[in-house]
KEDRENDO-738953 format. One record per residue (C-alpha): x, y, z; residue number from 1; residue in one letter. Coordinates in nm, 4 decimals. Layout:
! KEDRENDO-738953
{x: X y: Y z: Z panu: NUM mike: a}
...
! end
This chain:
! KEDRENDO-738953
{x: 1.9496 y: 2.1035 z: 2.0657 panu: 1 mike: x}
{x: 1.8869 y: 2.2488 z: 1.7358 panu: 2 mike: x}
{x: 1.5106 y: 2.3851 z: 1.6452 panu: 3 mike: x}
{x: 1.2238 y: 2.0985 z: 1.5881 panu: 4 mike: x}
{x: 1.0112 y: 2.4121 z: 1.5544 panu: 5 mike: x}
{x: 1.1814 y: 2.4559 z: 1.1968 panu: 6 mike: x}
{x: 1.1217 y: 2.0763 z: 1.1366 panu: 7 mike: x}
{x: 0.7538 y: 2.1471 z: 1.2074 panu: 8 mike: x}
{x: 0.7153 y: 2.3809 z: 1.0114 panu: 9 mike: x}
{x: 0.7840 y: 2.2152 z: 0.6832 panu: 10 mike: x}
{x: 0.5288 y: 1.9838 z: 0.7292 panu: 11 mike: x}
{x: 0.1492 y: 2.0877 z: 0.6954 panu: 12 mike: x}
{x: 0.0804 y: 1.7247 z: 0.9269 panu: 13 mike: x}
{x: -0.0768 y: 1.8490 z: 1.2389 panu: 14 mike: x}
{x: 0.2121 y: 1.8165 z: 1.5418 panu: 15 mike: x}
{x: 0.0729 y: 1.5343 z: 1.7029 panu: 16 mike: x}
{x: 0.0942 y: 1.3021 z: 1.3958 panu: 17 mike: x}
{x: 0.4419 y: 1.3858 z: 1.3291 panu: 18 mike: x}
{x: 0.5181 y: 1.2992 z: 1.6722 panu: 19 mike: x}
{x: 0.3671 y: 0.9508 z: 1.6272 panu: 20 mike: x}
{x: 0.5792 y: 0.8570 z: 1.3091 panu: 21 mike: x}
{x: 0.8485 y: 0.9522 z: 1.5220 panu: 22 mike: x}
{x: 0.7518 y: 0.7339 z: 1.8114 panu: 23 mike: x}
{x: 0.6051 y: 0.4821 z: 1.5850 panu: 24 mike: x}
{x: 0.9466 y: 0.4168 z: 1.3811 panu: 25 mike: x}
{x: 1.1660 y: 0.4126 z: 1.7626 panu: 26 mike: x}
{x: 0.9070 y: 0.1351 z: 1.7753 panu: 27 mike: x}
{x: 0.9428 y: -0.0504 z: 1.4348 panu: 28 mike: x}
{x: 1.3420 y: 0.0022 z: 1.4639 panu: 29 mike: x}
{x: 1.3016 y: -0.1886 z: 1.7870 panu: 30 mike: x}
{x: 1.5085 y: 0.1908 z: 1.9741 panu: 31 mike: x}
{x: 1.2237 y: 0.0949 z: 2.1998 panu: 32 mike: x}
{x: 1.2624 y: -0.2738 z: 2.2299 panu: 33 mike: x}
{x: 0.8997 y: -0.4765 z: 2.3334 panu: 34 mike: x}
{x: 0.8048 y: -0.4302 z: 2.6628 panu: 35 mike: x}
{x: 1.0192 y: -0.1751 z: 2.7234 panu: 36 mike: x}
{x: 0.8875 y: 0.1155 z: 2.9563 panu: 37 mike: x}
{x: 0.8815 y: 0.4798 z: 2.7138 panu: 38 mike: x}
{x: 1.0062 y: 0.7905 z: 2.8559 panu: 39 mike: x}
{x: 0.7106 y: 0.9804 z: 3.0601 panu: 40 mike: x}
{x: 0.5018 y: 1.2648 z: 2.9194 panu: 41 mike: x}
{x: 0.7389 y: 1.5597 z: 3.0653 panu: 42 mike: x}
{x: 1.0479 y: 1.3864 z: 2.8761 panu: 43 mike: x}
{x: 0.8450 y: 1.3596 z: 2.5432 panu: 44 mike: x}
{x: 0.7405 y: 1.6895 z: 2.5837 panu: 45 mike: x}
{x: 1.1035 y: 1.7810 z: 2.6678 panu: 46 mike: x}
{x: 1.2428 y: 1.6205 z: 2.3845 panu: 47 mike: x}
{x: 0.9980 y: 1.7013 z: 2.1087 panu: 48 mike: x}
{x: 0.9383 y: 2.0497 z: 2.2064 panu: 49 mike: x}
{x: 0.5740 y: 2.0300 z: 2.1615 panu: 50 mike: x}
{x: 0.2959 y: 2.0785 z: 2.4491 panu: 51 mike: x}
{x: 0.2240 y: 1.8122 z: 2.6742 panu: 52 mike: x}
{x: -0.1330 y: 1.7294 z: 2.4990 panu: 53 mike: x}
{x: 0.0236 y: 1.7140 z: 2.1393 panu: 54 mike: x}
{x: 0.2333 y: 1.4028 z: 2.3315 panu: 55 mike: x}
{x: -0.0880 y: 1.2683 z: 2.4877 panu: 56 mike: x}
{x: -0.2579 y: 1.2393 z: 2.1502 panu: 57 mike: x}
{x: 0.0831 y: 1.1087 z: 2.0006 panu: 58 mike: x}
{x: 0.0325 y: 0.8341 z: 2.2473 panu: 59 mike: x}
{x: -0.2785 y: 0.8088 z: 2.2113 panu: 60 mike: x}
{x: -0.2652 y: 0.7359 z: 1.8341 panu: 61 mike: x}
{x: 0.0118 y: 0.4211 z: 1.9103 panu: 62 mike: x}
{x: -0.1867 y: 0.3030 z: 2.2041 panu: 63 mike: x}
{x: -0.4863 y: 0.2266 z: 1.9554 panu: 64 mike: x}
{x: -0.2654 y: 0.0960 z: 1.6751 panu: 65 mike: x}
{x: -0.1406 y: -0.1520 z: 1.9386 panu: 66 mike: x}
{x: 0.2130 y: -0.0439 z: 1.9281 panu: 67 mike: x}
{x: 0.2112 y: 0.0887 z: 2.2624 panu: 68 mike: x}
{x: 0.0036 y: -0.0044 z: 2.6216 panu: 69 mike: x}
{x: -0.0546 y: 0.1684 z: 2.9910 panu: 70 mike: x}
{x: -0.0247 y: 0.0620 z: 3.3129 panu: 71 mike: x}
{x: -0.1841 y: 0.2745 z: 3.6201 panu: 72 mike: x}
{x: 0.0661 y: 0.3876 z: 3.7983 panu: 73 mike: x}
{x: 0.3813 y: 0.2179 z: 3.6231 panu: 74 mike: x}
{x: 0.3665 y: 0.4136 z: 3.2552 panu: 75 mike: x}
{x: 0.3897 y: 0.3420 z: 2.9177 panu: 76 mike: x}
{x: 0.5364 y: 0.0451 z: 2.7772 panu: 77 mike: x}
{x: 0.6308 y: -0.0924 z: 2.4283 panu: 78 mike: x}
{x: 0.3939 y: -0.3796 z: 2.3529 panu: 79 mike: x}
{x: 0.5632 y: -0.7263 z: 2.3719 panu: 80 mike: x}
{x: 0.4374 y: -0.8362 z: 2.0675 panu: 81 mike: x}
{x: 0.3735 y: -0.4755 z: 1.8071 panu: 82 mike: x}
{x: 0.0899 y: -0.5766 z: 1.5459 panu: 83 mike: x}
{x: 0.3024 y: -0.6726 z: 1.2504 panu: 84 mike: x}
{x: 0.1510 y: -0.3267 z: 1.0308 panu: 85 mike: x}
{x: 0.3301 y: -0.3766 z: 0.7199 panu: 86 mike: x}
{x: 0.2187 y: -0.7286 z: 0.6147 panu: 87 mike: x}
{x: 0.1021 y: -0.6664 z: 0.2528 panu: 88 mike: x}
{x: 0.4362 y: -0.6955 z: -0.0066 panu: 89 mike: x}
{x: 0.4316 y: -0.5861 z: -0.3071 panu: 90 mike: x}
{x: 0.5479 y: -0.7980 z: -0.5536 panu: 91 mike: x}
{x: 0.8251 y: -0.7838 z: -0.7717 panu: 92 mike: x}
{x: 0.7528 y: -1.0663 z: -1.0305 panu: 93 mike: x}
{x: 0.4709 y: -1.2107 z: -1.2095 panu: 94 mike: x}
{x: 0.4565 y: -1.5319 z: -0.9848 panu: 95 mike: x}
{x: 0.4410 y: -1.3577 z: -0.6438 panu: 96 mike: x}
{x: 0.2203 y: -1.0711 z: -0.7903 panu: 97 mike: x}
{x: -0.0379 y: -1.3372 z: -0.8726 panu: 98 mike: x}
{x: -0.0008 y: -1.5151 z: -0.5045 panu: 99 mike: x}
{x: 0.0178 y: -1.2399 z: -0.2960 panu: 100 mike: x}
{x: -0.3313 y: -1.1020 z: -0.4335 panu: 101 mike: x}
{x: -0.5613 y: -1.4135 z: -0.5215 panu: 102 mike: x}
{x: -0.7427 y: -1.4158 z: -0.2068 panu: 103 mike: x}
{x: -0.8096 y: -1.0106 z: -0.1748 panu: 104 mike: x}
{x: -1.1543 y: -0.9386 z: -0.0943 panu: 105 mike: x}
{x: -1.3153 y: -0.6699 z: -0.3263 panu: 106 mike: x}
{x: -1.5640 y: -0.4371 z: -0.2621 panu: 107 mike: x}
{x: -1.6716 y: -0.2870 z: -0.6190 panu: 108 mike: x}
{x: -1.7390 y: 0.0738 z: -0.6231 panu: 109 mike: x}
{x: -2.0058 y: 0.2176 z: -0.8753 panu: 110 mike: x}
{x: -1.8457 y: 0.5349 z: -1.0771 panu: 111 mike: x}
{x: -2.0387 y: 0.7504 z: -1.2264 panu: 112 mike: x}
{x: -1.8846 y: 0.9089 z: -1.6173 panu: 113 mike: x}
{x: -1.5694 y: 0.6854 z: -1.5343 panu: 114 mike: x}
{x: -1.2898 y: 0.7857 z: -1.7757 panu: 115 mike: x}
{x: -1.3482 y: 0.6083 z: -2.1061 panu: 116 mike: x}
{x: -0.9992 y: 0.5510 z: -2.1570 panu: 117 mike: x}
{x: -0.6621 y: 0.5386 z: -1.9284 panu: 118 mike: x}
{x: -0.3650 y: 0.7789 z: -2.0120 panu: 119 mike: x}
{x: -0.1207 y: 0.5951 z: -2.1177 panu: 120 mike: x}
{x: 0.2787 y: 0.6740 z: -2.0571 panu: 121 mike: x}
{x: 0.6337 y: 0.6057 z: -2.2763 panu: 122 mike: x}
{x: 0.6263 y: 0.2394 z: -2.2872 panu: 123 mike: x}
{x: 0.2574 y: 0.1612 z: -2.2067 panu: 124 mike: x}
{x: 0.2204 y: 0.0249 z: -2.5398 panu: 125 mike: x}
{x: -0.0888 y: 0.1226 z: -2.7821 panu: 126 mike: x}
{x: -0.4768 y: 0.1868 z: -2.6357 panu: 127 mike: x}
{x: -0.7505 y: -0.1147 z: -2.7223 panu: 128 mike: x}
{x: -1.0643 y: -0.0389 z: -2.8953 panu: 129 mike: x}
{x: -1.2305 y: 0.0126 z: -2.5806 panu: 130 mike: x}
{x: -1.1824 y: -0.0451 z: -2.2089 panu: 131 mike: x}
{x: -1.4288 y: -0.1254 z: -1.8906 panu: 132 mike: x}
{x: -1.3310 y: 0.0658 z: -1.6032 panu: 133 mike: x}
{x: -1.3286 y: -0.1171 z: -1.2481 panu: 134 mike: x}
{x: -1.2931 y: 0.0632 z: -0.9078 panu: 135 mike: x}
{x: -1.2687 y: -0.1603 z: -0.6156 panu: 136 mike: x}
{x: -1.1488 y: -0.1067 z: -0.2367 panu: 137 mike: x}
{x: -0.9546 y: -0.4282 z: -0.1220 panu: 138 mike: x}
{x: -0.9801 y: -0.5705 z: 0.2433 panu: 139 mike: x}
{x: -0.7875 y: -0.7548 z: 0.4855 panu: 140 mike: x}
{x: -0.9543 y: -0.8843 z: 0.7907 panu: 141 mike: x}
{x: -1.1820 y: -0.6482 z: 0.7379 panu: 142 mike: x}
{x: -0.9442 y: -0.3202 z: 0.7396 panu: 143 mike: x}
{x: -0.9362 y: -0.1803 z: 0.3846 panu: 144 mike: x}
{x: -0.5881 y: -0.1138 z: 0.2575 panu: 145 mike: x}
{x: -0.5637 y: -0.0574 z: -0.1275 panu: 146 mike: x}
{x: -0.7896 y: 0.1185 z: -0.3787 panu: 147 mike: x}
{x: -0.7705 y: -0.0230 z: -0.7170 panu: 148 mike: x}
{x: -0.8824 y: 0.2248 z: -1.0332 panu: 149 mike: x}
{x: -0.8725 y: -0.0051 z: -1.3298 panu: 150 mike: x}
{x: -0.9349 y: -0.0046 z: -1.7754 panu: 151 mike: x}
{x: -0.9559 y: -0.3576 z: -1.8641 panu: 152 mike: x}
{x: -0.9968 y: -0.4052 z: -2.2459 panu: 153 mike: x}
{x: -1.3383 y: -0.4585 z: -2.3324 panu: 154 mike: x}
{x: -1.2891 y: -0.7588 z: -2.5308 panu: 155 mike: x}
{x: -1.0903 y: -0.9184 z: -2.2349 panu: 156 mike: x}
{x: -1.3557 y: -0.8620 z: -2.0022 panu: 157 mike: x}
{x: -1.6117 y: -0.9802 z: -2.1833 panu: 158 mike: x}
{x: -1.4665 y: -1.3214 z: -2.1686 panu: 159 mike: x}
{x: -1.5690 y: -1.3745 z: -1.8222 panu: 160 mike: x}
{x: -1.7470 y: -1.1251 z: -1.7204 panu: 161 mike: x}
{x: -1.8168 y: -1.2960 z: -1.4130 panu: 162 mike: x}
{x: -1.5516 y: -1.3617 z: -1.2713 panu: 163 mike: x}
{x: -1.3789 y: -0.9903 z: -1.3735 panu: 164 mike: x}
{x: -1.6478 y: -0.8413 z: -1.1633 panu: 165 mike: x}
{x: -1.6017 y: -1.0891 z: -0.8585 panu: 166 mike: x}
{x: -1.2543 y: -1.1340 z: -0.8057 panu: 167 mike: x}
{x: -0.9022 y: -0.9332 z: -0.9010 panu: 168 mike: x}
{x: -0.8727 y: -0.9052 z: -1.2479 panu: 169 mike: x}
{x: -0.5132 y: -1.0244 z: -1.2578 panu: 170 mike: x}
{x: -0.5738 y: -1.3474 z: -1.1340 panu: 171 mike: x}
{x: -0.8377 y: -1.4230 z: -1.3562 panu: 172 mike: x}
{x: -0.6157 y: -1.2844 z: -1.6541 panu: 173 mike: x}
{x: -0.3246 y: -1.5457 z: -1.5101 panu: 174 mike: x}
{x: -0.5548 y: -1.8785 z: -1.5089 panu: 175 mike: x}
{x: -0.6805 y: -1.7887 z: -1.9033 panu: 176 mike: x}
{x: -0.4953 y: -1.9436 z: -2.1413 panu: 177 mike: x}
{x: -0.6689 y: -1.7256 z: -2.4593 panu: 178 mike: x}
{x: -0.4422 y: -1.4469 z: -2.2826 panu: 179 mike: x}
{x: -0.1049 y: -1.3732 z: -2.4612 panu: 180 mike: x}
{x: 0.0676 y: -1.1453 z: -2.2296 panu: 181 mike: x}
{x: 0.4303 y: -0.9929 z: -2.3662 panu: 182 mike: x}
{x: 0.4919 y: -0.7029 z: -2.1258 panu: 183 mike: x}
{x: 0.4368 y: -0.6669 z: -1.7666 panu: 184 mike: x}
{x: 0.5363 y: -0.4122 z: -1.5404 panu: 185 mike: x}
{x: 0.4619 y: -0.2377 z: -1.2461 panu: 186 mike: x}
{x: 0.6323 y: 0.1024 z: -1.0495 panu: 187 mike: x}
{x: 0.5504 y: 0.2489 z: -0.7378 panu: 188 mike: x}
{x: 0.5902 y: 0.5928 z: -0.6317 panu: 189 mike: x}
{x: 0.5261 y: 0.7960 z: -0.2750 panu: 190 mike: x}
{x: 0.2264 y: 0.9881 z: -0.2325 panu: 191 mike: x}
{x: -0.0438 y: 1.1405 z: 0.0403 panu: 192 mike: x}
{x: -0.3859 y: 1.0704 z: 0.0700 panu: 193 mike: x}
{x: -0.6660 y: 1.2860 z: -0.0693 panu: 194 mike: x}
{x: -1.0522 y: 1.3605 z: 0.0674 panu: 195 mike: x}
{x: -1.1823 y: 1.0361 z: -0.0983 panu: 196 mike: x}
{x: -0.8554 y: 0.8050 z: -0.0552 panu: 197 mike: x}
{x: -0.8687 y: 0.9150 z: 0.3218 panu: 198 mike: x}
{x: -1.2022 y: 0.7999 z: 0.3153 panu: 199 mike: x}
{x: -1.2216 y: 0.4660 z: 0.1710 panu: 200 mike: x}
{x: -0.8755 y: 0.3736 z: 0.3276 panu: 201 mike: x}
{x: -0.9766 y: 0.5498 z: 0.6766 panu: 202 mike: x}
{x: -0.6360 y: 0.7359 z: 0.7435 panu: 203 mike: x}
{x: -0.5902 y: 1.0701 z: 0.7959 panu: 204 mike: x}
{x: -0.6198 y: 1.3572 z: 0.5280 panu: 205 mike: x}
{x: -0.2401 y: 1.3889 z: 0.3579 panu: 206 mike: x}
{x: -0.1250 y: 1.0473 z: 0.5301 panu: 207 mike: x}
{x: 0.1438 y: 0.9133 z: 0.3176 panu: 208 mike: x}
{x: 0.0109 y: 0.6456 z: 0.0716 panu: 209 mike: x}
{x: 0.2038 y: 0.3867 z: -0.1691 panu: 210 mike: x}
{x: 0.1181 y: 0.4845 z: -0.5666 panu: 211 mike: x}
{x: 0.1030 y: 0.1558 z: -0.7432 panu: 212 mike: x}
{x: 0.0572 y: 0.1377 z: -1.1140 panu: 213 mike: x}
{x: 0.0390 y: -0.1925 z: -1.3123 panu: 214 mike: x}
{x: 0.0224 y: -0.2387 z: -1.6926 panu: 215 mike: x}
{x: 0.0019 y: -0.5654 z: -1.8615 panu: 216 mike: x}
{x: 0.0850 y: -0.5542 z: -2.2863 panu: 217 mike: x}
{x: -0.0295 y: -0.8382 z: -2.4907 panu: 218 mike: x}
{x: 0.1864 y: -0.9723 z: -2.8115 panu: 219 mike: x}
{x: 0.0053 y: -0.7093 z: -3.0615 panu: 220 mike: x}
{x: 0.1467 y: -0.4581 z: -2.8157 panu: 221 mike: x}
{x: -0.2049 y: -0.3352 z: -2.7138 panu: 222 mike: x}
{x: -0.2015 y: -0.2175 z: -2.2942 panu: 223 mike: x}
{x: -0.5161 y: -0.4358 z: -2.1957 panu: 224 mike: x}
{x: -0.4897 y: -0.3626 z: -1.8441 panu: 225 mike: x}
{x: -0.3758 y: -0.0577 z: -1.6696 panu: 226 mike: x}
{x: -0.4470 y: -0.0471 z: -1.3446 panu: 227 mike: x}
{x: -0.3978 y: 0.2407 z: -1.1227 panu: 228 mike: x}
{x: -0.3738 y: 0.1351 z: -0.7407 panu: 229 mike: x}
{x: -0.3345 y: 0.3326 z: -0.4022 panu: 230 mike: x}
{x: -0.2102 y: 0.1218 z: -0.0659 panu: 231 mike: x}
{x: -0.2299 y: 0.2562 z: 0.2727 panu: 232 mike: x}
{x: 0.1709 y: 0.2699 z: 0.3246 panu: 233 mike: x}
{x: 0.1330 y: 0.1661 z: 0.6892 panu: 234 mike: x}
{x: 0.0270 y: -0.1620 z: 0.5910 panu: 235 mike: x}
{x: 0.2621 y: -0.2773 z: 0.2605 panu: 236 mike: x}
{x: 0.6571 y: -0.3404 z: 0.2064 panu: 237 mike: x}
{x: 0.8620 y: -0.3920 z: -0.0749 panu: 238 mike: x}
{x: 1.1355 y: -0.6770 z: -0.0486 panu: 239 mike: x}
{x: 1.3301 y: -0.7382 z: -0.3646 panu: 240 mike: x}
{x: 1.5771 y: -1.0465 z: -0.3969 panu: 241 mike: x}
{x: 1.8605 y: -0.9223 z: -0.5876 panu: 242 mike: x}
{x: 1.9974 y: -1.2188 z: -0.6727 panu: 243 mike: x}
{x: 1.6735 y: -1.4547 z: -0.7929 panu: 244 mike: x}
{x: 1.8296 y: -1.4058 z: -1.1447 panu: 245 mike: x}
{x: 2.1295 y: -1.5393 z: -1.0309 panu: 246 mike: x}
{x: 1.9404 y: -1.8017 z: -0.8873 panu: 247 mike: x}
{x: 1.7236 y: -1.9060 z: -1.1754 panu: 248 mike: x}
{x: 1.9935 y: -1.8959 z: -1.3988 panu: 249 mike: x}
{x: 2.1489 y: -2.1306 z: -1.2402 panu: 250 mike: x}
{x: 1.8491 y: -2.3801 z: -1.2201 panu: 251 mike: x}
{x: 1.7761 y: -2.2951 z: -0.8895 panu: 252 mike: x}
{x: 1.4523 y: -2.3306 z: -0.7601 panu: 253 mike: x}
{x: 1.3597 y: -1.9276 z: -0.7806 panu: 254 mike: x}
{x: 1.1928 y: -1.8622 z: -1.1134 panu: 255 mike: x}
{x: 1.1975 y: -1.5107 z: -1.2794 panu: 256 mike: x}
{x: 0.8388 y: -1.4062 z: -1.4105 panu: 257 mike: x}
{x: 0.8894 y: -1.4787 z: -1.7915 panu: 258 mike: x}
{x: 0.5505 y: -1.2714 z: -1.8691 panu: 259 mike: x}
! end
């Protein structure tokens, strides 16, 4: 058996966490099918090469996400029916962007000297006049899951003030028609969660997080919103079709986002 200690080492996670993504993805892959009864403490222990409490608080950890369940005196099972964790998807067009996010629940954060204006990238397009900046926390069922740090033009904003402040911004960009967009686009890249992202997400310090960020260009090429956006990653998946161009091309009933 070659050296987990090695494997360890590379990773500044404390033991018992990386022992849980472990356990958690036998889970997810369905290596542990539902119901089915885990190996016992001295075989974790065995296998992982880690003390026998590291494995307890492993188990711990799964037990409370509802991924795992004990029985007195019969051991630890794979629940029948694992809490479906990644339920959030991001989107890859316009269309599903807008669906997938018009009923988020927003909690507005108050930011004191917020940046007056976003940093802007190759491709961004050119900076408006002036920008409001927005910081929310989003919610599902009460569980936040996504931060959102976001410069919406000025002028924009002050169309409806209202309704910028009280529900995602997108949406209410989608249902104006004074709102000429040209260019939108949106990347994702890995990263871990900081002091105050491990706060408002509740996750542990340096859990991995999902780096979303948005821009939307309107036809003078000005980037009116740029929105900067960090998901918990144990609750968001990306599914692309790779052949809805195919599809729409073809008059099918899948529609590419044409914005």
């Amino acid at each position: 058996m070659f050296e987990l200690s090695k494997v360890y080492d590379r990773s500044r996670v404390p033991l018992y966490i990386q022992v849980a993504s472990v356990m958690r993805r036998r889970i997810e892959t369905k290596q542990w099918h539902p119901g089915q009864k885990i190996p016992t403490l001295v075989e974790l222990e065995r296998e992982f090469q880690v003390a026998r409490v590291t494995v307890r608080q492993a188990v711990d950890i799964l037990r409370e996400e509802g991924l795992l369940r004990s029985q007195q005196g019969r051991g630890t099972f794979a629940a029948e029916k694992p809490v479906d964790r990644h339920w959030f998807k991001l989107a890859t067009t316009w269309d599903v962007l807008i669906e997938s996010i018009k009923n988020n629940v927003l909690k507005r954060i108050k930011v004191d000297n917020p940046p007056q204006f976003p940093t802007l990238r190759e491709g961004e397009g050119e900076l408006a006049d002036s920008y409001v900046f927005l910081r929310s926390v989003q919610y599902k069922d009460a569980e936040p899951y996504g931060i959102v740090n976001l410069h919406l033009a000025k002028d924009i904003y002050k169309r409806a003030p209202d309704a910028f402040r009280q529900h995602p911004a997108l949406t209410v960009i989608a249902e104006r028609k004074d709102v000429d967009i040209q260019h939108a686009h949106q990347t994702v890249v890995i990263g871990s969660a900081d002091p105050a992202t491990s706060d408002l997400l509740q996750i542990a310090l340096g859990a991995p997080t999902a780096e979303c960020r948005c821009v939307l260009i309107d036809r003078n090429n000005v980037a009116i919103y740029i929105a900067d956006i960090i998901y918990r990653s144990d609750a968001i998946q990306l599914h692309i079709d790779l052949l809805a161009h195919l599809r729409s091309s073809s008059g099918g009933r899948t529609k590419a986002a044409r914005r």
